[in-house]
N, C-alpha and C positions, 0 to 999 in steps of 0.2 A: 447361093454360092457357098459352097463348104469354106469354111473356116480353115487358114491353114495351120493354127496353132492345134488342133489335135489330130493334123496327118504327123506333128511334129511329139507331141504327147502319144499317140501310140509305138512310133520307135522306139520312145524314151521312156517306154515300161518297159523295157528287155534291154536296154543297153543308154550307158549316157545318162540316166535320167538323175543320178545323185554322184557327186562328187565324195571325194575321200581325203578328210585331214587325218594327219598321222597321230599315234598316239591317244587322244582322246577321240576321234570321232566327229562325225561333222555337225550331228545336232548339240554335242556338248561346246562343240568352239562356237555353234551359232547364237547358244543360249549365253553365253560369256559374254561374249560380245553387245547383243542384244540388253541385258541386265545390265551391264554395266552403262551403256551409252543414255538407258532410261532414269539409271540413278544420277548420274550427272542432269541427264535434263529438267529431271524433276528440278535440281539443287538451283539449274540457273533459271528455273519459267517459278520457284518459292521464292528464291531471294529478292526482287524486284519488286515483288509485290512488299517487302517490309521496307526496302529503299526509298519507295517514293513515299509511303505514309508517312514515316520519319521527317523525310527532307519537307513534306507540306506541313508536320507540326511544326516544324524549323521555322520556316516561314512564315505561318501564321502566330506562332507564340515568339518569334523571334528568341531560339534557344538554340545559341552555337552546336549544344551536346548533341541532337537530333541532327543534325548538318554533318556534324562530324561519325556517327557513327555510320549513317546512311550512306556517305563518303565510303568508309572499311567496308560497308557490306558489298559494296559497287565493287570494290579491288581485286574481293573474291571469285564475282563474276568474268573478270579478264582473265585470270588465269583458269578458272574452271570451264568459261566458252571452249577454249581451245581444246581442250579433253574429251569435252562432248562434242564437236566435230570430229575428232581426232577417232574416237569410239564408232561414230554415225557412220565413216567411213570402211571402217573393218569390217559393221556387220552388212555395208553394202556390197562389199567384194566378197564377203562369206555367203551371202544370200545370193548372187549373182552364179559363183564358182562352184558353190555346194548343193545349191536347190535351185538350178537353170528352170527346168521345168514348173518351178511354183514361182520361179519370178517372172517369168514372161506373165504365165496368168494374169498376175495382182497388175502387172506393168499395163499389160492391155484395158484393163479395166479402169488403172488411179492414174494412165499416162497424163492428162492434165493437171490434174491437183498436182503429182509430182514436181509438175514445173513449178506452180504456184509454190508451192512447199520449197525447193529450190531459192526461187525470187526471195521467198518473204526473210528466211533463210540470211540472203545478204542484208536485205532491207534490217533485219533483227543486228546483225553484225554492228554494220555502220550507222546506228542509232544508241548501240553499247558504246561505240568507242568515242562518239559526241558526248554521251551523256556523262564519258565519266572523263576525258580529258580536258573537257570544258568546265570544270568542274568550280575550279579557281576562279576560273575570267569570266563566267555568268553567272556567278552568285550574287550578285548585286544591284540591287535597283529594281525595273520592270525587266530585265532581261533573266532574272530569278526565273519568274513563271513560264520564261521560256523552257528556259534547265528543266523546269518541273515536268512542263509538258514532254519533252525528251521521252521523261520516265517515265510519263502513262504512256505516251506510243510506244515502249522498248516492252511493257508489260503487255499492248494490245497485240503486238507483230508474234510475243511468245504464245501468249493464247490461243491465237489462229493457227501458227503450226501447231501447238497442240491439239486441237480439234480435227483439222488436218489428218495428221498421222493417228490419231483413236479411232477415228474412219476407216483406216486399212486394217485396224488390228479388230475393231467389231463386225468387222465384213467374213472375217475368219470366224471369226466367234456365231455371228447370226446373222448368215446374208438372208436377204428378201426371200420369201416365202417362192416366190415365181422362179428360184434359179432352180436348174437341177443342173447333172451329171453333162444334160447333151445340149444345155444352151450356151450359145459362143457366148464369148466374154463382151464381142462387139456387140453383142445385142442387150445389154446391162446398160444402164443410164447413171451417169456419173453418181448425181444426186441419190437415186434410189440405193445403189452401193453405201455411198456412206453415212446416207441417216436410216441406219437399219435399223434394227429393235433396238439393242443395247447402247446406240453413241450418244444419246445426250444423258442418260445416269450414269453414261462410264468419265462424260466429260465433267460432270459435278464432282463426282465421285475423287477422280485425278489431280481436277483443281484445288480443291479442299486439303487432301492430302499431299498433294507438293508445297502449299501453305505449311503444313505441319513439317513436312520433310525439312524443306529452307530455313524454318526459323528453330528445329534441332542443329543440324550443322553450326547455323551461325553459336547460338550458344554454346557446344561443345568449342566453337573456334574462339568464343570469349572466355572458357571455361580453361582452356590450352595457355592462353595468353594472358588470364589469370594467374596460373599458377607460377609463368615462365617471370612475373613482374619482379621485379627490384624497387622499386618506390609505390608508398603510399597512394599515390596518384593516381597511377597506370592502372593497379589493383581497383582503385577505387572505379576507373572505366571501364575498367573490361568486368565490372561486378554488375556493373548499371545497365551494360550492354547485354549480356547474360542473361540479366532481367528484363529488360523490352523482347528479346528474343525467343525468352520462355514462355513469358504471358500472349505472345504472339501465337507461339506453337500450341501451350494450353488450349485456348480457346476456341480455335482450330478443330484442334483435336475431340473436344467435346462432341458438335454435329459430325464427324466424320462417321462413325457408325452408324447413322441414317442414313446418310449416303449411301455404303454398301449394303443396307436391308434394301433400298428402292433399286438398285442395282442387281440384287437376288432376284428381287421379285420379279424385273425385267425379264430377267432370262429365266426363271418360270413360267412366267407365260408365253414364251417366245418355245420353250422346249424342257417340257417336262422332265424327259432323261436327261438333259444337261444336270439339273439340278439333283436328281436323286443318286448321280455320278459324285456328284459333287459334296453332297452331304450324306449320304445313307450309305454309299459302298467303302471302299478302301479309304478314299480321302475324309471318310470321315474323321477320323483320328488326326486329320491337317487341322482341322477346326481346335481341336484341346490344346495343340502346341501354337496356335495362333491365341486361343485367350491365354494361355497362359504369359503369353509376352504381354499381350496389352495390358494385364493385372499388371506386370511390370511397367510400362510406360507409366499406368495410372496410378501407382503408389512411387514411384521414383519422383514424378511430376508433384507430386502432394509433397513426397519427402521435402524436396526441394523449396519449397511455399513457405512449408512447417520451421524447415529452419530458419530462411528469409524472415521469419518475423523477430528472430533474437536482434538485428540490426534495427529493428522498427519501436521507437518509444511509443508505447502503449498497446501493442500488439500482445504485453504477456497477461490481458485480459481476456484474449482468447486463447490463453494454453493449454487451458485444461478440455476446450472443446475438442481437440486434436484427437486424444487418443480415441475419444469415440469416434470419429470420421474413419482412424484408423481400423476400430473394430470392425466397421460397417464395409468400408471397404474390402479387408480381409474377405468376410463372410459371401459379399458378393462374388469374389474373384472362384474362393471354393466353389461356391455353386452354379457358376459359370463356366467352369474347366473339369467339371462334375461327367462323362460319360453318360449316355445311354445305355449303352452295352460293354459288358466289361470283359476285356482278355485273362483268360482265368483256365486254369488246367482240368481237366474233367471232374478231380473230386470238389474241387471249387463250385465247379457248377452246379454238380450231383447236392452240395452245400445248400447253394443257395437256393436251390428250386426248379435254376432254368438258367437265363443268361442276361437277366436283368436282379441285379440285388434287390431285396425287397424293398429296403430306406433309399436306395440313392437312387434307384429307378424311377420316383420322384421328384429328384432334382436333376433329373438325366432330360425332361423332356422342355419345350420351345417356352412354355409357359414361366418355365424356374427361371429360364436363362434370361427372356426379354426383361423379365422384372430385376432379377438383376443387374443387368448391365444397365438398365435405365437409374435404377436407386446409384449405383456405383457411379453414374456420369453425372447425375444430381449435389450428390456428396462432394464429385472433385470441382462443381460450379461453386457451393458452400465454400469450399476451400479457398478459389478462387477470390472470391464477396469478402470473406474472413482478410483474406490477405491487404487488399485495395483497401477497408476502409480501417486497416490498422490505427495510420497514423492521422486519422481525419478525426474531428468531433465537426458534426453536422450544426451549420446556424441557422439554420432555414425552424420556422415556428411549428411546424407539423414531421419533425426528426423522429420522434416517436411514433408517432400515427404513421410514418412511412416504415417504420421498421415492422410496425405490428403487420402493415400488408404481406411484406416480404415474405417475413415468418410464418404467414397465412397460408401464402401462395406455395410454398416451399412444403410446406402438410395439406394441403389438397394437392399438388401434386403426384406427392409419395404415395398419397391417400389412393387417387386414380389406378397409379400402378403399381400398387398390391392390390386391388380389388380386383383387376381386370387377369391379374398375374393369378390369383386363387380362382377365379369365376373360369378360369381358361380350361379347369379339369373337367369340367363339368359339361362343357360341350364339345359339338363332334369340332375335327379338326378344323373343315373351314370355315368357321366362326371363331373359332380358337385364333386362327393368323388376321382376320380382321379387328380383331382387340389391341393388337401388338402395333395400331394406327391410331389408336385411342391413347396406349402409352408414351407414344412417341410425341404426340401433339398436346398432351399434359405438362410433359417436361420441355417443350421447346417454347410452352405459351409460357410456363414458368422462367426460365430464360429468361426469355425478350421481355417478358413485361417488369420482370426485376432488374433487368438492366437498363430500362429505362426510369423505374422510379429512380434508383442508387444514382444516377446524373444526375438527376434533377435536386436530391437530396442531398448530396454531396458538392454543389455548387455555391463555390464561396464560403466551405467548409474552413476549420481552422485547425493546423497543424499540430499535433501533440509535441512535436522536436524533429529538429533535422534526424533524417536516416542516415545511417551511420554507413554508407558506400563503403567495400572494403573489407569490412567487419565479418567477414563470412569465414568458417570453416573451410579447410580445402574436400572434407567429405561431401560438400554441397557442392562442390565441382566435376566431384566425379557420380555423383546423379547426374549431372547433364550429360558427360561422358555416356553412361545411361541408357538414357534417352534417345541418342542418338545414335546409339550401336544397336539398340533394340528396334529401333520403328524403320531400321535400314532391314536387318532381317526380316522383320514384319511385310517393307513391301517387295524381296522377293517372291517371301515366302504364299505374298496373295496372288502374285504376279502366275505362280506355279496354278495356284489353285486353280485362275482364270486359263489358261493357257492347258493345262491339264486335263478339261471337261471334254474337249474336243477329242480324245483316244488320238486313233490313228489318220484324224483327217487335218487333212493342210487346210482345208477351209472347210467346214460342218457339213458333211454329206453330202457332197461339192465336188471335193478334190481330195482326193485319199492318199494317204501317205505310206509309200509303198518300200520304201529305204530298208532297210536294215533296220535300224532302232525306232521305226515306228512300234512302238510300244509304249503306255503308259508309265512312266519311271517308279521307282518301289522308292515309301517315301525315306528312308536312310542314302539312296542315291541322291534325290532332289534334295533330301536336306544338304550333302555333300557338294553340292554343285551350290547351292544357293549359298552355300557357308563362305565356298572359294571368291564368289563374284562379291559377296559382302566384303572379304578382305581386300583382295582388288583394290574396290573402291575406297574403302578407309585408307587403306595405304598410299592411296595418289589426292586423297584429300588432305592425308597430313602432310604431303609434300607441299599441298599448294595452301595451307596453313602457316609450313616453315618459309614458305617463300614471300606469304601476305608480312610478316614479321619481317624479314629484309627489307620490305619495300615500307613499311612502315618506319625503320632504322633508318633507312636512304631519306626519306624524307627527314627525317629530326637532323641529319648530321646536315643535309643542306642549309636547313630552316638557321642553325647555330650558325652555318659558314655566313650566309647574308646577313645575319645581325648580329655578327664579328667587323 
């Protein structure tokens, strides 16, 4: 029985098949829409996750400050829910009215999940506004760990829509091997649709990074409220808050670039020319303007650390470590944002020999870069380690012998990847990308196992002096600032990248995109587009920052009226 969605698709190549918004066009209102509704969702499926860890140290170390902060981060989420529905629903009317043809598609294929997506949807709603209204009247007693539970189920319900919805978006990206052009969508199996190649490295990949996302906002929102304080106090909270929020984000942020290499790799083996679209052709040049931001994320994130220790007694025993972390750091970001091939006018070239300089040609290829960013993510862990054990001296009888390890682990590590980083020139390439598994698992062994001695070592430690809350420069606030305005461009700008590889197909040589602006964007347009949606979103997050500060006003003038 023929399918009646392509008697309706071949109409709808000659007439009808794409709508028309005025002014900008329909893929530029769809990409708006779209970017924006995924920044807010990242903002509220990141924030939950540091809500409930908070409210559980609360409770198990019994520390009102955790209680209370975890409380503000919840606030954010009421008013930011509302924007990310509010967005979820524009680009469904823009997807529906402007790409009729590519929605019935996906519709025929994700019609179930959609509902699920739907359901979970309200179920996620009415489990936000329990967790955080109840917030007063189940803090206490055994009816706490009810509260708490709330807020693993509100972080479970985001998950699953998130997992959910990365299903429709890798089904575009790399459906199953078995579809092509003339197989009906009814004959597709839910399941097989959306665990296609790419969904579960994209679902790692997303979680990690809306980790990272969530806990830059919040600190930018304590970075804000920082600066807006009037007493000692307030300053003194929203500096501590700032600080759970960045170490949050930090740390985050560390394994996130693994993430996105098992993610490449995915979709290298899934489709060769995806990848060489994506790295070798035009977008190669996407890649320089993406490290160069993250060299910014990862020196603003140090800067930030670096100066946090002027508040910490006995941290100015590691000040002089600094500026070398800073060198190394530098050196890697160079070498990381370093070109293969360089844009150069013809006597340049005639110059140089050809269209690779002779020295940076060098540090142009996979080998300079993995070592770098590996040594560079190492360094901002050092940082990290530097910063936490500022204010501790260690009383455990083996302080020494655990530091000797640390320091051990930390140069075999580095050890690893620079060997595997020089050894890389020497052989052919795919032996070269299997090395780059060798680096990553040197410095993630070095991680985990120095974070677990430093607990153990650090257990029952003794304080060198209170820190001094507050004590901070306001140019350490606008590194959060930062931070947060860079890894917002960052994920449109990966968003393009992913969404980009695909040319002119609605779904990957599936569903061909026949519009008018099916065309790959030139990247000063998508930078253009992605710059617009970044402000966008900043601009409606600082409204619902000035509004979190009312509602925080409204409660103190209460709080004063009842114990008046």
């Amino acid at each position: 029985m023929t399918d009646p969605l392509y008697l309706v698709q071949a109409a709808a190549d000659t007439t009808g098949a794409y709508g028309h918004f005025p002014f900008i066009g329909a893929r530029a209102a769809v990409w708006i829409a779209a970017e924006v509704h995924l920044m807010f969702a990242a903002f509220v499926l990141g924030v939950p996750m540091f809500a409930v860890i908070c409210e559980l140290i609360g409770i198990v170390g019994k520390e009102i400050r955790y209680d209370k902060i975890s409380k503000e981060f919840t606030r954010l989420l009421v008013f930011a829910y509302s924007a990310t529905a509010l967005w979820g629903a524009v680009l469904l009317f823009f997807l529906i009215t402007l790409y009729p043809r590519f929605w019935v598609y996906m519709s025929r294929i994700f019609s179930l999940s959609i509902w699920i997506y739907v359901g979970l949807f309200f179920m996620e709603s009415f489990t936000l506004y329990l967790y955080y209204y109840g917030w007063d009247r189940w803090k206490y007693g055994r009816v706490k760990w009810a509260h708490w539970g709330l807020g693993l189920l509100l972080n479970l319900w985001g998950t699953i829509v998130m997992v959910i919805a990365n299903g429709w978006l890798t089904y575009m990206m790399s459906p199953p091997k078995a579809v092509t052009p003339d197989t009906s969508p009814l004959q597709i199996r839910l399941w097989d649709a959306i665990a296609n190649a790419t969904w579960v490295p994209i679902n790692i990949h997303r979680l990690i990074a809306n980790a990272v996302f969530g806990g830059s906002i919040v600190a930018a929102y304590a970075a804000y409220r920082f600066l807006a304080a009037t007493t000692d106090e307030e300053r003194a909270h929203y500096d501590w808050m700032g600080y759970v929020a960045t170490c949050s984000a930090i740390s985050t942020l560390i394994v996130l670039p693994y993430a996105g290499y098992w993610l490449g790799r995915e979709i290298y083996q899934y489709d060769q020319q995806m990848v060489i679209t994506m790295m070798g052709a035009f977008m190669g040049w996407l890649w320089i303007v993406q490290t160069v931001l993250i060299g910014v994320l990862f020196l603003a994130a140090n800067y930030y650390l670096w100066i946090g220790m002027g508040r910490i007694p006995g941290a100015e025993r590691f000040a002089r470590s600094t500026k070398w972390m800073l060198v190394v750091l530098i050196i890697g970001w160079l070498v990381w944002a370093t070109p293969h091939t360089m844009i150069a006018t013809r006597e340049e070239l005639a110059a140089m020999g050809g269209s690779h300089h002779p020295f940076l040609n060098v540090l142009g290829v996979m080998s300079a870069k993995n070592t770098a960013v590996n040594i560079m993510i190492l360094t901002t862990f050092l940082s990290f380690l530097l910063y936490r054990r500022a204010n501790m001296q260690p009383k455990v009888t083996w302080a020494t012998q655990g530091t000797q390890i640390e320091a051990a682990m930390f140069a075999l590590a580095a050890a690893v990847v620079l060997f595997y980083g020089i050894r890389g020139y020497f052989v052919e390439a795919i032996v070269r990308i299997g090395y780059s598994v060798y680096q990553v698992g040197a410095v993630l062994t070095c991680i985990i196992g120095v974070t677990i001695i430093d607990v153990f070592l650090l257990r029952g430690a003794q304080s060198r002096g209170a820190i001094r809350w507050g004590r901070m420069p306001e140019r350490s606030q606008y590194a959060l600032f930062v931070v947060a305005v860079t890894f917002t461009w960052l994920m449109g700008l990966m968003g393009f990248a992913r969404s980009g590889i695909r040319q002119d197909w609605h779904v990957w040589q599936v569903m061909r995109d026949t519009s008018a602006d099916a065309v790959t964007p030139a990247l000063g347009y998508a930078s253009t587009m992605i710059s617009t949606c970044v402000v966008i979103f900043l601009g409606l997050i600082a409204f619902i920052f000035w509004l979190g500060g009312l509602a925080e006003s409204a409660t103190r003038k209460s709080e004063h009226a009842v114990g008046d």
